[in-house]
N, C-alpha and C positions, 0 to 999 in steps of 0.2 A: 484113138484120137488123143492128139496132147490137151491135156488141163487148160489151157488158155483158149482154145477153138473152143470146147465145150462153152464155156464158157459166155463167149459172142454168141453163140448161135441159138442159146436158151431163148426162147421169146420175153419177153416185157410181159409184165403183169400189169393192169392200170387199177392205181389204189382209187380208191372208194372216196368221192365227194367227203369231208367231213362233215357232219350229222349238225344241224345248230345247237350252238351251247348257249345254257341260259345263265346268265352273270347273276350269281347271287346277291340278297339284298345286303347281306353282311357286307360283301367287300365292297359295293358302292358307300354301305356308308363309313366305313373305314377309310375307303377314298374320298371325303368327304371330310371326315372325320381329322385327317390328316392333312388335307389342303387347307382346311380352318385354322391349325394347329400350327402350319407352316408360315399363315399369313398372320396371324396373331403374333407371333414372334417377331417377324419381319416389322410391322408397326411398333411393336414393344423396342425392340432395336432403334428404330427411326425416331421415337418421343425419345429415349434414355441422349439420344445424340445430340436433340433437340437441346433437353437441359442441359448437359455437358459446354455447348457451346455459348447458352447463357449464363452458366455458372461462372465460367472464364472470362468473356465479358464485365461479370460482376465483382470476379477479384480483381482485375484489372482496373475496373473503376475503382474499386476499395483502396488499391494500391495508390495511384493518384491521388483518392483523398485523404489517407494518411498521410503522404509526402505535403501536401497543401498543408492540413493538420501542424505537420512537425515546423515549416516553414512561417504561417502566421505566428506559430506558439513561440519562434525566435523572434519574431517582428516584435511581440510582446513585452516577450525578456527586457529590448532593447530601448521600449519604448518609456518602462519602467524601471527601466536601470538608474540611478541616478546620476551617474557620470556622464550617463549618455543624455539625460534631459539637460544636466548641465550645460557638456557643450554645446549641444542644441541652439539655449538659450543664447549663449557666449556669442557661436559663431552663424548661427544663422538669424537670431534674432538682435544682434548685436547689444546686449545687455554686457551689463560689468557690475561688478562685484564693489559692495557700496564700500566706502570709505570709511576708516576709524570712530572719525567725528559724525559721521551718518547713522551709526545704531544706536537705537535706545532703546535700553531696558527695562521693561516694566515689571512691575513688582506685582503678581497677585498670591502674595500671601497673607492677603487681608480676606475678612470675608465676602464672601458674594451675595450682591443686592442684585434687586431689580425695582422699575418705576411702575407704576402703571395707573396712567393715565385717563379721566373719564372722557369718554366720548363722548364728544359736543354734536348737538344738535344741530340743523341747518341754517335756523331760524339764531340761534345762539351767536352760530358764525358768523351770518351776515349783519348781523347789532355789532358784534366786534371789531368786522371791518367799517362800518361806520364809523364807528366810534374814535378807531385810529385815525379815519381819512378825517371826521368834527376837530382831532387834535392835531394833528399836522396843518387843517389849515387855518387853526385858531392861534398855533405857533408862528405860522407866517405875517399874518397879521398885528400880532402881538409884540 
């Protein structure tokens, strides 16, 4: 008989139900162990992106306010400038520049004083103005 007939006409064997296996407690918690491990990452990824997106945000605003920053701090310059207060004065507040005959120079290279004067009572006061108002109209009369 040729090789190939034998072959077909062998009967079938029918294999054997497989027997139940029992899943070790190792690999469930390895499987466990490793689900945990995967989802923990997964969150750590998720927060790391979080910051990321506020961090950038945050330069962003930084950037903005330094630009603001650099921008007042010219405003300042010019505010303080004195050329620039000048014309200010000149052409927006229409001032001019006094005249020869207009300054005068004061000398303080003398010593410096001061007054100091007591403080009058209420009662002090109002005798004084009497007294003014008794002579003014003793002048009138007079």
């Amino acid at each position: 008989m040729p090789a190939h007939q034998h072959a077909i006409s062998k009967p079938r064997t029918k294999t054997a139900a497989r027997a139940y296996m029992r899943v070790s407690p190792f690999a469930v918690a390895s499987f466990l162990g490793a689900s945990a491990l995967l989802l923990y990452i997964v969150f750590t990824c998720m927060q790391i992106s979080v910051v990321n997106v506020e961090n950038n945000k945050l330069a962003n605003e930084l950037s903005k306010l330094k630009n603001e920053e650099r921008q007042l701090s010219k405003q300042l310059d010019n505010l303080v400038d004195l050329g620039g207060l000048e014309a200010y004065a000149q052409y927006e507040l229409g001032m001019v520049k006094p005249e020869r005959e207009q300054i005068v120079y004061i000398d303080l290279s003398g010593k410096d004083h001061g007054v100091v004067y007591e403080e009058e009572s209420f009662l002090d006061s109002v005798k004084a103005a009497f007294s003014e108002a008794w002579d003014w109209v003793c002048g009138l009369a007079g």
